[in-house]
C-alpha positions in Angstrom: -4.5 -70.4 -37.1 -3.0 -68.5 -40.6 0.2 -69.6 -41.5 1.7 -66.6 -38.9 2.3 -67.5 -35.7 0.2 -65.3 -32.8 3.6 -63.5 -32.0 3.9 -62.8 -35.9 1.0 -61.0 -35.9 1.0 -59.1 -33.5 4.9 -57.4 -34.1 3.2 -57.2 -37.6 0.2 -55.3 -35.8 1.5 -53.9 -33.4 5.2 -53.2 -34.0 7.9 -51.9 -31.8 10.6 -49.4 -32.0 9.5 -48.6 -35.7 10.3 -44.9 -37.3 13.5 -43.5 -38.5 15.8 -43.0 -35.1 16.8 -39.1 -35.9 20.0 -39.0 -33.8 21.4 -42.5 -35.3 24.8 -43.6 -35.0 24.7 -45.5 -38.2 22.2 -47.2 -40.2 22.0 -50.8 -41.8 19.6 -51.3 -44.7 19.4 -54.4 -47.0 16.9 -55.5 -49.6 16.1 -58.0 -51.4 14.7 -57.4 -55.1 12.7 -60.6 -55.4 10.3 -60.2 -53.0 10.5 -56.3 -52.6 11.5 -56.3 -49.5 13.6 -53.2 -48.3 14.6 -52.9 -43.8 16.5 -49.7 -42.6 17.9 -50.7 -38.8 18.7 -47.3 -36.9 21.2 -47.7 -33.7 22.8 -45.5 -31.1 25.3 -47.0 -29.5 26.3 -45.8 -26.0 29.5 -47.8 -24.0 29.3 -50.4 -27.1 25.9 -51.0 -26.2 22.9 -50.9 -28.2 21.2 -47.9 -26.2 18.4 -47.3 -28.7 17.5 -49.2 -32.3 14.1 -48.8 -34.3 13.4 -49.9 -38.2 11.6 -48.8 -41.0 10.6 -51.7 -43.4 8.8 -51.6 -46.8 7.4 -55.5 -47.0 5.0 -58.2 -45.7 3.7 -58.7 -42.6 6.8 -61.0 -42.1 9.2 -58.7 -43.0 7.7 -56.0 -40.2 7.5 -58.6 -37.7 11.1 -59.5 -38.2 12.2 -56.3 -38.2 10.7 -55.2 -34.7 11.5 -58.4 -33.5 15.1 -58.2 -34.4 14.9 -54.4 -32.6 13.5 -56.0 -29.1 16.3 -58.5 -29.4 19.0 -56.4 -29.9 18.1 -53.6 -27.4 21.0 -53.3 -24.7 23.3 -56.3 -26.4 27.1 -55.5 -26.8 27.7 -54.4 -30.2 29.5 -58.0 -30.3 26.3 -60.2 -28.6 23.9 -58.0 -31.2 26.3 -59.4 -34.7 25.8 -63.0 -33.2 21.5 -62.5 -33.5 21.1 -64.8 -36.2 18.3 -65.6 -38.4 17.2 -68.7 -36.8 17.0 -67.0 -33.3 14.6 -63.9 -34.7 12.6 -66.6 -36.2 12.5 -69.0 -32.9 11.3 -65.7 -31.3 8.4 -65.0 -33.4 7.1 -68.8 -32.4 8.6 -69.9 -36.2 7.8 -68.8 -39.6 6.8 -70.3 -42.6 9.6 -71.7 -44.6 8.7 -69.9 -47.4 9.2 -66.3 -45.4 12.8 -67.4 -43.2 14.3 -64.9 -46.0 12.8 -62.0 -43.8 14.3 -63.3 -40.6 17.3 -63.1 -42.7 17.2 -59.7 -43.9 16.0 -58.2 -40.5 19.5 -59.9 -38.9 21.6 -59.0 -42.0 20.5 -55.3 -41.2 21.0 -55.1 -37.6 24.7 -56.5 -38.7 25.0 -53.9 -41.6 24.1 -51.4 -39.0 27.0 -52.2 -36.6 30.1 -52.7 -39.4 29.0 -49.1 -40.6 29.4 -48.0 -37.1 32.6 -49.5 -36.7 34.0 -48.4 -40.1 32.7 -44.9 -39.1 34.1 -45.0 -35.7 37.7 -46.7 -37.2 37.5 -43.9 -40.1 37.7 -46.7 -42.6 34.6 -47.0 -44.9 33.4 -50.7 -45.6 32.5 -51.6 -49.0 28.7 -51.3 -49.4 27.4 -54.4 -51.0 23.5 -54.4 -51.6 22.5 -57.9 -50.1 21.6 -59.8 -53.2 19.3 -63.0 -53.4 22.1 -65.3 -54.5 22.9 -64.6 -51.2 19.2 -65.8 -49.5 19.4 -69.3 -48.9 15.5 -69.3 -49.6 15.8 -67.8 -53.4 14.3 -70.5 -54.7 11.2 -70.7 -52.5 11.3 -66.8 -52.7 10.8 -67.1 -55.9 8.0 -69.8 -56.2 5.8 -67.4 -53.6 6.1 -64.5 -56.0 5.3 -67.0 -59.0 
């Protein structure tokens, strides 16, 4: 076996919910600029439910498969059970990544998050401070980096 898992693969392969969600509630997109990585999450929420979520992701295979992953997890949650998705659980789904790559698992859960404060700030009429996610913030900078060295 590669160093992706067989469930890796094929969200990477075969990916679901991907595509820009045209009627969207709100949108969540992070990035990080070490590895290139760039994840827009989509959602409709419907009875603070997630009703409908895709993604559309510019990175590695990693990235992709975190991103749809993230998308099958969060399908149907409570707007509250969706921000509680954490990195480690998109990760644990995909059968584990390599350590070097948890930063994707991190993004594709950062986004889903962004996604839901900007539909709360839009739905409270108070707009949230939009912070691009920066790789101080990635607790794998350092192996981040050595992979793009």
């Amino acid at each position: 076996m590669g160093i992706y898992s067989e469930k890796v693969m094929d969200h990477f392969k075969n990916p679901r919910n991907m595509g820009e969600l045209q009627d969207a509630d709100a949108v969540g997109r992070v990035g990080n600029p070490v590895c290139g990585d760039v994840m827009d999450i989509y959602i409709k929420v419907e009875d603070d439910r997630i009703a409908d979520i895709s993604f559309k992701t510019m990175g590695c295979a990693a990235a992709i498969a975190t991103s749809s992953m993230v998308t099958e997890l969060a399908r149907g949650k409570t707007l509250g059970e969706a921000e509680q998705i954490s990195r480690n659980d998109v990760a644990e789904s995909l059968d584990g990544l390599p350590p070097v790559k948890m930063h994707c698992s991190n993004l594709a859960a950062d986004g889903l998050r962004d996604a839901i404060k900007n539909y709360r700030s839009k739905m409270s009429g108070k707009p949230v401070e939009q912070r691009p996610v920066e790789c101080a913030d990635c607790p794998m900078l350092e192996e981040c980096e050595q992979d793009e060295g």
